[in-house]
Backbone of each chain as ProteinMPNN parsed JSONL, in Angstrom:
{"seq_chain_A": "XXXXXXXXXXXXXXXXXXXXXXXXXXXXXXXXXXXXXXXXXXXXXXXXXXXXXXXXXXXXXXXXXX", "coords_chain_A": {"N_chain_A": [[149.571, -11.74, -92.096], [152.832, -11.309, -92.529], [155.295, -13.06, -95.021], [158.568, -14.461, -95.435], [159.178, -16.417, -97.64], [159.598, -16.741, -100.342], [161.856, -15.014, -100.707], [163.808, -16.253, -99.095], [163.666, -18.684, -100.508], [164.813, -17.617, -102.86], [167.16, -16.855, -102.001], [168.553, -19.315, -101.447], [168.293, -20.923, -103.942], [165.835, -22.338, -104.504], [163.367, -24.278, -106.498], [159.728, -24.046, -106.456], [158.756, -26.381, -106.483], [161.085, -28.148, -106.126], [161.26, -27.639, -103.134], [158.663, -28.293, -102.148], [158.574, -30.717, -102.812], [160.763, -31.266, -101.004], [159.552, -30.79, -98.614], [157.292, -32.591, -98.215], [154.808, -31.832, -99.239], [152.276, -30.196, -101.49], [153.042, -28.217, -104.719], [151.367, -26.514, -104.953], [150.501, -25.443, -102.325], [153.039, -24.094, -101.395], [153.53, -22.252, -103.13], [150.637, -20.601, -102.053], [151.599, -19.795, -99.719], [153.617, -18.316, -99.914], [152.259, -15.974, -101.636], [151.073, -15.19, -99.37], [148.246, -15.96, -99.034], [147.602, -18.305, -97.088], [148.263, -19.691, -94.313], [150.456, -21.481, -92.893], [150.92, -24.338, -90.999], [151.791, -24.908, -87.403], [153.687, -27.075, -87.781], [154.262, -27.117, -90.661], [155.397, -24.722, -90.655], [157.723, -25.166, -88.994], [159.161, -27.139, -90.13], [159.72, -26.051, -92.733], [161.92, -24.147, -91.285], [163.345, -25.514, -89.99], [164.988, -26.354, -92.711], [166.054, -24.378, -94.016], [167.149, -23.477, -92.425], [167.016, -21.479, -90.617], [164.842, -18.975, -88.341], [161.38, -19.496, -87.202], [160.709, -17.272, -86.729], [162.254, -15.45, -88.249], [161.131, -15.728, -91.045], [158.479, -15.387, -91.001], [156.329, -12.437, -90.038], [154.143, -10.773, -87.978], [151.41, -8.249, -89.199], [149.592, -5.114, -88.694], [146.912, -5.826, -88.862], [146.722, -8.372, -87.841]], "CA_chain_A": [[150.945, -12.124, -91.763], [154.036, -11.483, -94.067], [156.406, -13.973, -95.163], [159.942, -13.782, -96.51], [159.709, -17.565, -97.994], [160.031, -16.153, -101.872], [163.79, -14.645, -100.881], [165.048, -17.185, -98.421], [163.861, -19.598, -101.485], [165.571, -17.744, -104.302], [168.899, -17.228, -102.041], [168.92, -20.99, -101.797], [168.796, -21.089, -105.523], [165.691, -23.893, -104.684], [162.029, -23.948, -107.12], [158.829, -24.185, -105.55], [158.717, -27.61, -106.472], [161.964, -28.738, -105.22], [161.285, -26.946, -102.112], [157.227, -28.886, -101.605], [159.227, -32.291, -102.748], [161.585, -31.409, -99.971], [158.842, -30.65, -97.311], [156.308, -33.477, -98.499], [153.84, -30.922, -99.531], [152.148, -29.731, -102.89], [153.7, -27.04, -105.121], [150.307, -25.192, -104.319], [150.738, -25.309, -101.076], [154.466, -23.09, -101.204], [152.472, -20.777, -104.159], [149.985, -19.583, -101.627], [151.966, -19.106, -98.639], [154.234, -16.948, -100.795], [151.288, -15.282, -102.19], [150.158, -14.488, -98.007], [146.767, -16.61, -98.898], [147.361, -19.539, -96.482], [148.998, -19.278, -93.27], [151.046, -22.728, -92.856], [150.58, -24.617, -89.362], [153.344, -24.967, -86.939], [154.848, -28.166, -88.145], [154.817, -26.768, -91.667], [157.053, -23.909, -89.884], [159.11, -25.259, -88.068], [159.781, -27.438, -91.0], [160.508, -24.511, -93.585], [162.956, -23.209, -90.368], [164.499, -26.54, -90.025], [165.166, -26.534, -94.382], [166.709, -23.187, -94.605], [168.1, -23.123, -91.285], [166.791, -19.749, -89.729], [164.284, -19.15, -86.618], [160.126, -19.031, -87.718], [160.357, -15.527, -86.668], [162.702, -14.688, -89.414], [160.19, -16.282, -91.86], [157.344, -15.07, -90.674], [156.293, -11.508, -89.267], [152.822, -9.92, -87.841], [150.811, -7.339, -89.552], [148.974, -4.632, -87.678], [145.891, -6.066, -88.578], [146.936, -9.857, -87.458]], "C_chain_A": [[151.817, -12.126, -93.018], [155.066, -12.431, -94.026], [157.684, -13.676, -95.801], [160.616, -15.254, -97.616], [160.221, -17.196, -99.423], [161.53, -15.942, -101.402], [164.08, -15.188, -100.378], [164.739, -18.116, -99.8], [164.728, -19.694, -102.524], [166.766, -17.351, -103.663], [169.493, -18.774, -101.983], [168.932, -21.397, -103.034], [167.221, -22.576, -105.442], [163.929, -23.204, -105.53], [161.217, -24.07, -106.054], [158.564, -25.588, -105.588], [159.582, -28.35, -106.045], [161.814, -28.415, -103.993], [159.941, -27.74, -101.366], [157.893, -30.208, -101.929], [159.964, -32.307, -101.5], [160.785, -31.961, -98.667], [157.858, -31.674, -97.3], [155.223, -32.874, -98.83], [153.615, -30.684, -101.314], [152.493, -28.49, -103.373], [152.761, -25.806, -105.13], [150.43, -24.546, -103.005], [152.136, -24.123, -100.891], [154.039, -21.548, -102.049], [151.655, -20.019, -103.392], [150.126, -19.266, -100.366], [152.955, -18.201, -99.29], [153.605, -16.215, -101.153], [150.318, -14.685, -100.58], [148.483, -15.226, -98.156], [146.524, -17.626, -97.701], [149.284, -18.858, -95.246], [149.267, -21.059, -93.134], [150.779, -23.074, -91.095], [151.931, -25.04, -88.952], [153.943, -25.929, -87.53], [155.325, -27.809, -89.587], [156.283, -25.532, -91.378], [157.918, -24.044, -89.707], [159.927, -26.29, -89.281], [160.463, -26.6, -91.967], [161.835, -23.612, -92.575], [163.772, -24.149, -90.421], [165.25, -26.52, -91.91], [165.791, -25.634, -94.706], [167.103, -22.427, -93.231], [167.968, -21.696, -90.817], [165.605, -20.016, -89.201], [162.69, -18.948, -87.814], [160.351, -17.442, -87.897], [160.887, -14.613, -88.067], [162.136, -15.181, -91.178], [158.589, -15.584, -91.576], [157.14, -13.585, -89.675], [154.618, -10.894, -89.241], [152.279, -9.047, -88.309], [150.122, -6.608, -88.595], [147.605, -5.111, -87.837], [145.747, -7.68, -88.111], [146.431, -9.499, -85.648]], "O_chain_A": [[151.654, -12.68, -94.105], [155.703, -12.596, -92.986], [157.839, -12.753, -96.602], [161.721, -15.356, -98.149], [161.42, -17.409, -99.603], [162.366, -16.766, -101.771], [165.264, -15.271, -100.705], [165.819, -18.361, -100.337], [165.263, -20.663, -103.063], [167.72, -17.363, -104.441], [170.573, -19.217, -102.376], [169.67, -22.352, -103.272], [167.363, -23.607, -106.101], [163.426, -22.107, -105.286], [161.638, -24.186, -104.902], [158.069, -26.028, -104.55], [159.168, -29.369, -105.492], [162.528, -29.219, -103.393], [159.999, -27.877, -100.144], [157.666, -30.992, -101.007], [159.862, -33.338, -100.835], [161.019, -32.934, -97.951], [157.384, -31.769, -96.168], [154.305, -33.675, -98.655], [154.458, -30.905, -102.183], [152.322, -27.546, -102.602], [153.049, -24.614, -105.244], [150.45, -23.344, -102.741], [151.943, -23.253, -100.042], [154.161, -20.358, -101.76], [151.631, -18.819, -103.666], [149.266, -18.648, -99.739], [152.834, -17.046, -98.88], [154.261, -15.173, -101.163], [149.282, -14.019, -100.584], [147.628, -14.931, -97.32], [145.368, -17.808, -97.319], [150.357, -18.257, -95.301], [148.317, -21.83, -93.273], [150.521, -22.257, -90.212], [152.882, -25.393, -89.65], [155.049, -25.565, -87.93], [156.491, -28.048, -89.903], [157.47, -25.494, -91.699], [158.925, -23.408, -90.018], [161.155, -26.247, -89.362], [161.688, -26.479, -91.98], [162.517, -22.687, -93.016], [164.913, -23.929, -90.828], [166.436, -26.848, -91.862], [166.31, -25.772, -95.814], [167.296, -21.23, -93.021], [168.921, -20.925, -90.706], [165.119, -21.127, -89.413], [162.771, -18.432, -88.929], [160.21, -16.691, -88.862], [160.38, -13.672, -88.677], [162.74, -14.949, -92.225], [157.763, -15.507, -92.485], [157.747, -13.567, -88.605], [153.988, -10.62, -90.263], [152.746, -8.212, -87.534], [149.907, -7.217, -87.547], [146.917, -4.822, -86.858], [144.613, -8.156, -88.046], [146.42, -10.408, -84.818]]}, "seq_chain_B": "XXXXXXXXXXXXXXXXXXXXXXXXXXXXXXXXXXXXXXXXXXXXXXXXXXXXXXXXXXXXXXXXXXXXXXXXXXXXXXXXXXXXXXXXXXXXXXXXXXXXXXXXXXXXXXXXXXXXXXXXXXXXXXXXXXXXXXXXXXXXXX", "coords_chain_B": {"N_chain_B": [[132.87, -35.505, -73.996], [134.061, -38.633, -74.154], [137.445, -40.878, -74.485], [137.847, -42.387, -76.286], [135.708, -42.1, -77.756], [136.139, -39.451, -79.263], [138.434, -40.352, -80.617], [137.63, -42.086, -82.508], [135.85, -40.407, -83.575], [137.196, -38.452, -84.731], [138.724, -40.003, -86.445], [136.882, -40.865, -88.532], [136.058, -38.215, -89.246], [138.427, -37.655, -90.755], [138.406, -39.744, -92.705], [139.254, -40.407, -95.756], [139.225, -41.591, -99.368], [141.0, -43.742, -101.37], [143.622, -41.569, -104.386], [142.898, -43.228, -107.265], [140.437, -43.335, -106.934], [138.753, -41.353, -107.544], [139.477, -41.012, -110.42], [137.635, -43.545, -110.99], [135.104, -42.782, -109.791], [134.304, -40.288, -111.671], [134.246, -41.728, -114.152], [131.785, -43.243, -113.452], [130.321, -41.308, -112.447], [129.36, -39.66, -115.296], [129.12, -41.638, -117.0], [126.481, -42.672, -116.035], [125.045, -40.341, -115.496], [124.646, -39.836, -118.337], [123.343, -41.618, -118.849], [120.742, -41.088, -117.14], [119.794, -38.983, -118.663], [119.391, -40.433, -121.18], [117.209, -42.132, -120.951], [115.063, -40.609, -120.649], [114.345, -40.724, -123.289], [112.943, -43.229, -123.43], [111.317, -46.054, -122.721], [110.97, -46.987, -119.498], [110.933, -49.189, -116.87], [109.403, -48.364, -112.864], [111.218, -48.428, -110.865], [114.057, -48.228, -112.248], [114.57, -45.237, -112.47], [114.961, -44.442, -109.578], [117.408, -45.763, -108.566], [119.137, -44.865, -110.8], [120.012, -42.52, -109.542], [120.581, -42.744, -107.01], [122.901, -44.368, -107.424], [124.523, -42.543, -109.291], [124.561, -40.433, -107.307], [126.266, -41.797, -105.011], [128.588, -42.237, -106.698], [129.341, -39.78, -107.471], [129.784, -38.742, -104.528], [131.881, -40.504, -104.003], [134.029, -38.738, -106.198], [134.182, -36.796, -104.462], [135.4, -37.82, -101.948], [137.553, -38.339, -102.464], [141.141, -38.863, -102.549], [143.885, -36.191, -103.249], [146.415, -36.269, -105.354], [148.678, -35.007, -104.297], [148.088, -35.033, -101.044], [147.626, -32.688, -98.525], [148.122, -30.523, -95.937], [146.915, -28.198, -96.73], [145.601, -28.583, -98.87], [143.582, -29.92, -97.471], [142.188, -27.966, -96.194], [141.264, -26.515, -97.848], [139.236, -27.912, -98.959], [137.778, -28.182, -96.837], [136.845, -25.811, -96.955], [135.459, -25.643, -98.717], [133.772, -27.588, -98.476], [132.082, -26.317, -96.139], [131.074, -24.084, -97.521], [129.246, -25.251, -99.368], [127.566, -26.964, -98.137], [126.389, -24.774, -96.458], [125.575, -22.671, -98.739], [122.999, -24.794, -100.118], [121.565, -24.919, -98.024], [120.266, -22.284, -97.953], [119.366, -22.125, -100.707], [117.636, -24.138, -100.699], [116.08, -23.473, -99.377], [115.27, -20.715, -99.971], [114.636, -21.063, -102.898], [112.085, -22.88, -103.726], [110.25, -20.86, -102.38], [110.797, -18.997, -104.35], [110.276, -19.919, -106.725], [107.271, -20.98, -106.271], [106.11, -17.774, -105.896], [106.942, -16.885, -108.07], [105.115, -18.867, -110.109], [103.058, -17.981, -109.021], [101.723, -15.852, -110.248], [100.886, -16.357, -112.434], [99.415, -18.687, -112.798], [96.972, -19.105, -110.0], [96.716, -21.588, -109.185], [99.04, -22.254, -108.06], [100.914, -24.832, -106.041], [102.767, -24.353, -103.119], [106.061, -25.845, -103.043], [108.532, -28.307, -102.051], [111.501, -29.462, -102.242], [113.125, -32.392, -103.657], [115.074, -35.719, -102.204], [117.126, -36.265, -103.418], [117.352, -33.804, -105.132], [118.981, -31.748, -103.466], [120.695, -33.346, -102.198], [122.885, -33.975, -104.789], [123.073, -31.409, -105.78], [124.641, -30.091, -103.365], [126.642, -31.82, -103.427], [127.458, -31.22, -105.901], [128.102, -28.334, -106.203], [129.952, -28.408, -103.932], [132.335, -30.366, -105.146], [132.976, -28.392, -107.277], [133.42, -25.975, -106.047], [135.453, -26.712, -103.96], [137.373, -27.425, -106.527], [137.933, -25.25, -107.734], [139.194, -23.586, -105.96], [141.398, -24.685, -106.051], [142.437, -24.488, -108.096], [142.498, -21.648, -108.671], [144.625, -20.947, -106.85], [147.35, -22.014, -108.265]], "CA_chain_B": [[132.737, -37.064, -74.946], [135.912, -39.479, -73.852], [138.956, -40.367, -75.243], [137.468, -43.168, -76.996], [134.519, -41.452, -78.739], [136.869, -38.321, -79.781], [139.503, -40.435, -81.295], [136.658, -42.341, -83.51], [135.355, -39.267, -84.817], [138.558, -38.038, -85.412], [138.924, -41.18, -87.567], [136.007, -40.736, -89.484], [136.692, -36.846, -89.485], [139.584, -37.597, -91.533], [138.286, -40.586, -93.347], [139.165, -40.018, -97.467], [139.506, -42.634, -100.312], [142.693, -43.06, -102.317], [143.098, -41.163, -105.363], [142.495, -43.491, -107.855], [138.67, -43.405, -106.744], [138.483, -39.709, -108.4], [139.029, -41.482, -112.022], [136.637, -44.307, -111.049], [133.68, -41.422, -109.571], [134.381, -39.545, -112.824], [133.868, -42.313, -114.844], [130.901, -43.757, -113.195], [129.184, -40.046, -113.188], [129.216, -39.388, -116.629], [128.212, -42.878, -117.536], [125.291, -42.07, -115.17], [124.131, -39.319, -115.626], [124.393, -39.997, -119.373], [122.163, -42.809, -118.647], [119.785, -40.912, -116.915], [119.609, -38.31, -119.75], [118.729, -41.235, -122.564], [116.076, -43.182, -120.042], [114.057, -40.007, -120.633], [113.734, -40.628, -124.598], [112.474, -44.404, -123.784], [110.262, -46.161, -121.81], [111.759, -47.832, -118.229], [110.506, -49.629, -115.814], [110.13, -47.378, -112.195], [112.811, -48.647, -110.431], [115.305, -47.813, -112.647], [115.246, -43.702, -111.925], [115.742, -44.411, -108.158], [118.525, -46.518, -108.881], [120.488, -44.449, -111.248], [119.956, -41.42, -108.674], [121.092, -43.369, -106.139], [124.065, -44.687, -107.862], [124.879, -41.255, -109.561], [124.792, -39.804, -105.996], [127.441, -42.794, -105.086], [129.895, -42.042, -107.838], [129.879, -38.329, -106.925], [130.536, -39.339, -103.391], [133.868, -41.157, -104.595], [134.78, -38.114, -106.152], [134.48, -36.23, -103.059], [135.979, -38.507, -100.916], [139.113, -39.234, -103.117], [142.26, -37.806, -102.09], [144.819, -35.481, -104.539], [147.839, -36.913, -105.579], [149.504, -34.674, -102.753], [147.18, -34.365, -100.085], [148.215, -31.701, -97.442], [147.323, -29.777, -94.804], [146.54, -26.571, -97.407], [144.412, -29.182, -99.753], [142.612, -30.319, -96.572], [141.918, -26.481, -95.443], [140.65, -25.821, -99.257], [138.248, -28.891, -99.087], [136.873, -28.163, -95.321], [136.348, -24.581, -97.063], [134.359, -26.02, -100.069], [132.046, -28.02, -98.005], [131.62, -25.425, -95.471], [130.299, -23.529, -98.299], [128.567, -26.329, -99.977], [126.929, -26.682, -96.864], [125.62, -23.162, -96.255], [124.607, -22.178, -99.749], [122.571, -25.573, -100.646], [120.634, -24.734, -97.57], [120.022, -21.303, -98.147], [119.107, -22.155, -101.672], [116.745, -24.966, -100.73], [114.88, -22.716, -98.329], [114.558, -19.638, -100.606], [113.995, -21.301, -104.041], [110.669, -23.08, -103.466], [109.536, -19.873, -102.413], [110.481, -18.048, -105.628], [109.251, -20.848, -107.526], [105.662, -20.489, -105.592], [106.072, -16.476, -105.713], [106.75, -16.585, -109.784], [104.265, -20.018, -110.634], [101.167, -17.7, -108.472], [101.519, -15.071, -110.668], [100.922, -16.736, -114.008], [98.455, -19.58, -112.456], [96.47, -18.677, -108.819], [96.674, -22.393, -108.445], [100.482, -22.995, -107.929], [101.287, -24.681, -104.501], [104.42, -24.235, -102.55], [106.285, -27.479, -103.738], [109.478, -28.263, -101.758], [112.535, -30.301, -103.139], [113.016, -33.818, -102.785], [116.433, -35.516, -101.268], [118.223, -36.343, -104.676], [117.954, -32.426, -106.085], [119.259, -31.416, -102.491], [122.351, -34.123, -101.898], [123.576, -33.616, -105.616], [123.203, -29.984, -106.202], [125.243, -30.015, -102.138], [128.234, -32.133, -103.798], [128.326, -30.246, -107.227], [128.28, -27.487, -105.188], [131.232, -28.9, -102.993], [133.377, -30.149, -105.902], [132.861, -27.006, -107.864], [134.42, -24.898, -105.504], [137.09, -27.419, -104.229], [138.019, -27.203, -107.865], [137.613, -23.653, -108.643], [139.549, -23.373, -105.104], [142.758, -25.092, -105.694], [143.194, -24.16, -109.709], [142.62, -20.039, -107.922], [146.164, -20.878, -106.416], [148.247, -23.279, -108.561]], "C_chain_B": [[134.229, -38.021, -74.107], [136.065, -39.682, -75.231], [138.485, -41.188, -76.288], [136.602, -42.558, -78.475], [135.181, -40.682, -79.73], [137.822, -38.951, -80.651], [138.41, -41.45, -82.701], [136.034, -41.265, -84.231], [136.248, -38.105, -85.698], [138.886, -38.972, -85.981], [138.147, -40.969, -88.764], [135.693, -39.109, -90.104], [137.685, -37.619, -91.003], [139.976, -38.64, -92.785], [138.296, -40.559, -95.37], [139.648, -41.576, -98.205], [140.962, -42.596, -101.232], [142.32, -42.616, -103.795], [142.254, -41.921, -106.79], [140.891, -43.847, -107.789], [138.247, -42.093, -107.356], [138.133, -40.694, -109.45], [137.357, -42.459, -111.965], [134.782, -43.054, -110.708], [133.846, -40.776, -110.869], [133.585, -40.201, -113.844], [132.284, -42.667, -114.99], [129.498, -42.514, -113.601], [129.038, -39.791, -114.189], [128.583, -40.75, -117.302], [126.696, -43.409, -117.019], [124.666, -41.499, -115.552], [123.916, -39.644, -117.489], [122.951, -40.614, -119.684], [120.625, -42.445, -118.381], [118.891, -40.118, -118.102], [118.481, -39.02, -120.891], [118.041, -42.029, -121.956], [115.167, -42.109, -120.111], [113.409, -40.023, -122.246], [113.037, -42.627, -124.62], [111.508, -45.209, -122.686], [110.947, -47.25, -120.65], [110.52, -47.886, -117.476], [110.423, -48.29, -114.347], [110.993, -47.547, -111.355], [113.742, -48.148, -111.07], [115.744, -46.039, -112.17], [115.485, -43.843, -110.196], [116.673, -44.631, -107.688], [119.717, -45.811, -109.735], [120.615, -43.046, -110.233], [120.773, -41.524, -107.542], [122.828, -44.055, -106.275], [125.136, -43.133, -108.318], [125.755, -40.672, -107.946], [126.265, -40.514, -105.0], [129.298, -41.948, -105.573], [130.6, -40.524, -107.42], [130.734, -38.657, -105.625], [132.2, -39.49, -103.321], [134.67, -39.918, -104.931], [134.943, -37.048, -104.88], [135.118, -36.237, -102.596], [137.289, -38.725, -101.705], [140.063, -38.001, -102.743], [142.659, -37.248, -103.515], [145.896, -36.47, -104.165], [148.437, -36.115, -104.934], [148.202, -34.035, -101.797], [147.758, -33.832, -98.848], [147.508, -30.976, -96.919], [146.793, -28.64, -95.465], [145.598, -27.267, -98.092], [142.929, -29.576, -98.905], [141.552, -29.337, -95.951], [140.92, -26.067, -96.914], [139.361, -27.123, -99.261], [137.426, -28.579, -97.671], [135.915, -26.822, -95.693], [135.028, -24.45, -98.108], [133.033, -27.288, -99.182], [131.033, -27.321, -97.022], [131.072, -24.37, -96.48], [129.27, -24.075, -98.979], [127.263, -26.293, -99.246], [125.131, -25.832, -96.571], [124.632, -22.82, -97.78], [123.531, -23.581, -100.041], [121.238, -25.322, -99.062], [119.952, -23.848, -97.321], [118.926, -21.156, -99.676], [117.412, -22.879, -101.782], [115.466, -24.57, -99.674], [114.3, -21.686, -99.157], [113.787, -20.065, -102.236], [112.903, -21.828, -104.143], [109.792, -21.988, -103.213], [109.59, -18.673, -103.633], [109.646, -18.831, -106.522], [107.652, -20.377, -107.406], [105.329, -18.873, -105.935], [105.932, -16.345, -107.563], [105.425, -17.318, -109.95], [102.61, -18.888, -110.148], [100.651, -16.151, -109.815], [101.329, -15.37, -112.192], [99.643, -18.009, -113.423], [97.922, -19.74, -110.934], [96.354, -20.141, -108.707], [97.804, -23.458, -107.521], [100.211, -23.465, -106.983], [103.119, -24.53, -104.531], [104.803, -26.192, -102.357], [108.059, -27.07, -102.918], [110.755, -29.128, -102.872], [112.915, -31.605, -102.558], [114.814, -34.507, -102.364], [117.287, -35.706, -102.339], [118.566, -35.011, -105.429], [118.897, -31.973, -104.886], [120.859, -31.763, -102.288], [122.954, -34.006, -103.681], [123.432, -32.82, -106.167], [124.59, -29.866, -105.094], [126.926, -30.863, -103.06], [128.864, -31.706, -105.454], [128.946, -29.101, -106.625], [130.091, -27.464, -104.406], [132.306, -29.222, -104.01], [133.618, -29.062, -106.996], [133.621, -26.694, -107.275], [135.698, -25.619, -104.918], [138.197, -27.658, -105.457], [138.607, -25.768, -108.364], [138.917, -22.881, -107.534], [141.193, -23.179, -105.389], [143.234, -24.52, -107.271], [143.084, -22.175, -109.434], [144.178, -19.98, -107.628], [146.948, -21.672, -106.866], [149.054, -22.001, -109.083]], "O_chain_B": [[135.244, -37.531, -73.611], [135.59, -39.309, -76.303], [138.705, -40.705, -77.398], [136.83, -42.598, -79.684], [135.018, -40.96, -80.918], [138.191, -38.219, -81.57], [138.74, -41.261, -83.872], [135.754, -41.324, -85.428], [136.11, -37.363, -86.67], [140.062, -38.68, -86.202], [138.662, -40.898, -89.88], [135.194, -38.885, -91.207], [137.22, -37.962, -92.09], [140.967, -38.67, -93.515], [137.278, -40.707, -96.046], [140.288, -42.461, -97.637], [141.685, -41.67, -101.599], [141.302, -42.951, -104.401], [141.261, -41.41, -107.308], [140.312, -44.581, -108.59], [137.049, -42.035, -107.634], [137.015, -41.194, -109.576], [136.326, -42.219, -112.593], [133.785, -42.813, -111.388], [132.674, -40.902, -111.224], [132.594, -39.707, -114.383], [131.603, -42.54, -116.008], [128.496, -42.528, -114.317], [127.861, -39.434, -114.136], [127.612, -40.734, -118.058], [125.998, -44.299, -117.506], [123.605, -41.883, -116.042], [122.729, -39.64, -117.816], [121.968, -40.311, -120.36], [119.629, -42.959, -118.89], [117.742, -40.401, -118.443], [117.401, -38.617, -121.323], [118.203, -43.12, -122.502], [114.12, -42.473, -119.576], [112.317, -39.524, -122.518], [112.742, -43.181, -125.679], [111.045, -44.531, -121.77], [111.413, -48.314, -121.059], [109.539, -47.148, -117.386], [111.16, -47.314, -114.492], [111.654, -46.546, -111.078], [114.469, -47.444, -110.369], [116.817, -45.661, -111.701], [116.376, -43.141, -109.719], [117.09, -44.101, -106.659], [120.914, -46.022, -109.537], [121.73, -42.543, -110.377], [121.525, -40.641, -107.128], [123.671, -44.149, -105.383], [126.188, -42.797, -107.775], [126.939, -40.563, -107.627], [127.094, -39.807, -104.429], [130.346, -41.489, -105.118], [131.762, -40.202, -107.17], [131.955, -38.805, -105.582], [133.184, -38.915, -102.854], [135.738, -39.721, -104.35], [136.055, -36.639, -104.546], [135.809, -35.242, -102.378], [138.051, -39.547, -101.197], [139.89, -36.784, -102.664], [142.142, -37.557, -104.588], [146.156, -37.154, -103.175], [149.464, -36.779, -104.797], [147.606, -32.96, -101.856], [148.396, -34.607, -98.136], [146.36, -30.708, -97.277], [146.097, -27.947, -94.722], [144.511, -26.69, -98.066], [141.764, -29.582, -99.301], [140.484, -29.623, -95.409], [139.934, -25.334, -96.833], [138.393, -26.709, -99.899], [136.235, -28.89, -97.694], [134.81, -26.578, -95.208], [134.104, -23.65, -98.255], [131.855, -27.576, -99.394], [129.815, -27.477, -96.934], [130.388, -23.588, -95.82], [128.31, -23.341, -99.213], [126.204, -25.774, -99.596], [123.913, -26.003, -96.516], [123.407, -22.748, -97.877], [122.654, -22.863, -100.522], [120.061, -25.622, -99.262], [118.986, -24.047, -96.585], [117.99, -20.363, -99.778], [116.438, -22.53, -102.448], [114.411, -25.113, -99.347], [113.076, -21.58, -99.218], [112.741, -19.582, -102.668], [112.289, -21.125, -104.946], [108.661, -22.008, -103.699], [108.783, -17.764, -103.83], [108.555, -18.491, -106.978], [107.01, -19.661, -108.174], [104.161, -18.692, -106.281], [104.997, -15.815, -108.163], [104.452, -16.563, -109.958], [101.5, -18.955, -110.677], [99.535, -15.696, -110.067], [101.658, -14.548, -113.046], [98.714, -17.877, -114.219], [98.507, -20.694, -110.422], [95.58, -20.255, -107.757], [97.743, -24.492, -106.857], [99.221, -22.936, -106.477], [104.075, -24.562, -105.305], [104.246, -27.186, -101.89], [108.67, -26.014, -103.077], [110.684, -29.251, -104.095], [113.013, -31.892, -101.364], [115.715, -33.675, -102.258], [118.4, -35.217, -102.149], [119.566, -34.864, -106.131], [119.981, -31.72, -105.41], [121.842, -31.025, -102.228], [124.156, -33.899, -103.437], [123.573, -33.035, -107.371], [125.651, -29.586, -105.652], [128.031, -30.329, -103.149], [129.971, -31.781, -105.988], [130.165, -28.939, -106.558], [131.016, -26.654, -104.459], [133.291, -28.487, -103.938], [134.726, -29.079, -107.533], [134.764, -26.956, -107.65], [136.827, -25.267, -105.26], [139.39, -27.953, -105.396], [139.486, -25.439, -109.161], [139.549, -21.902, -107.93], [141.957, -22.239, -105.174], [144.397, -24.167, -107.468], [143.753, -21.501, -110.217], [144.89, -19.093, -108.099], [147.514, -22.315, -105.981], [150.163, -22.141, -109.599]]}, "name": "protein", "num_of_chains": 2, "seq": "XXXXXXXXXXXXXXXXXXXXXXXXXXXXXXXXXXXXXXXXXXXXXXXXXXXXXXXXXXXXXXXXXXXXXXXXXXXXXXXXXXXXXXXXXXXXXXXXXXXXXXXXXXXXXXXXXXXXXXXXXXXXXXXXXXXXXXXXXXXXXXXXXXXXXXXXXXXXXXXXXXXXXXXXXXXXXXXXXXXXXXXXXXXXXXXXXXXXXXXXXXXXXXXX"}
């Protein structure tokens, strides 16, 4: 699964650490869903959708091998 | 199972220590195992090696069980992944190594026997094992 959290992050102008302070999460945790290692669970989602105000979908998209 | 049962083991599922039990397990292991180290240059009673084995095994524990200073659903996924490996290899290990042991020892003395492992090499090889790679896990992605 591909993500687009890296560019919605850096048009918000926000670090990875302001961004895991925001969500209650560790700054590892934002490092390896940007990095495609860790697939976040819905509430992390829908949180990152609620924080930068756009839909999961436009955060998140399927691979052909997903 | 009912609702009862399921929500108790989902308690104890999810049961961790607060962090400051890391420093204290840290402490305790090294002042342990140290211990055990310099009880082999002197002469003890035999109680005492069951006791620091037993304690040792403890201290580890703690660090196990101790949370991170942010514990999250990705730290929780990296720790389920390090004991599920822990797990697997420590019983893979503890099945095949006795038999290399036996397989090398016959070939240098036709009187080796096949010698298993007793429960203290087993449970703290299983949580080096486990914090090893929960370590090796989370400093992979920082």
């Amino acid at each position: 699964m591909k993500n687009t959290l890296k560019v919605q992050r850096a048009i918000k102008d926000l670090t990875q650490d302001d961004l895991a302070k925001e969500m209650g999460v560790s700054r590892q945790t934002i490092n390896s869903i940007e990095k495609g290692r860790y697939v976040p669970s819905t509430v992390l989602a829908l949180k990152l959708s609620a924080i930068f105000g756009i839909s999961v979908n436009e955060f998140f998209t399927l691979e052909d091998d997903d | 199972m009912c609702e009862k049962e399921r929500r108790r083991l989902e308690k104890l599922n999810k049961f961790q220590l607060s962090h400051s039990y890391k420093k204290i397990g840290i402490i305790a292991s090294i002042t342990i195992f140290s211990l055990m180290i310099a009880k082999k240059f002197i002469d003890e009673p035999d109680w005492v090696k069951p006791i620091l084995s037993g304690l040792l095994l403890v201290s580890m524990l703690l660090i196990s069980l101790a949370k991170e200073k942010v514990e999250d659903e990705y730290i929780d996924s990296l720790r389920s992944q390090s004991y599920r490996f822990a797990f697997i290899v420590v019983i893979i290990y503890s099945l095949v190594q006795p038999l290399v042991n036996y397989g090398v020892g016959i070939l240098f003395d036709e009187t080796e026997t096949l010698k298993g492992f007793d429960y203290f090499q087993v449970l703290f090889f299983m949580l080096v094992v486990q914090i090893l790679v929960f370590y090796k896990l989370k400093r992979y992605n920082k």
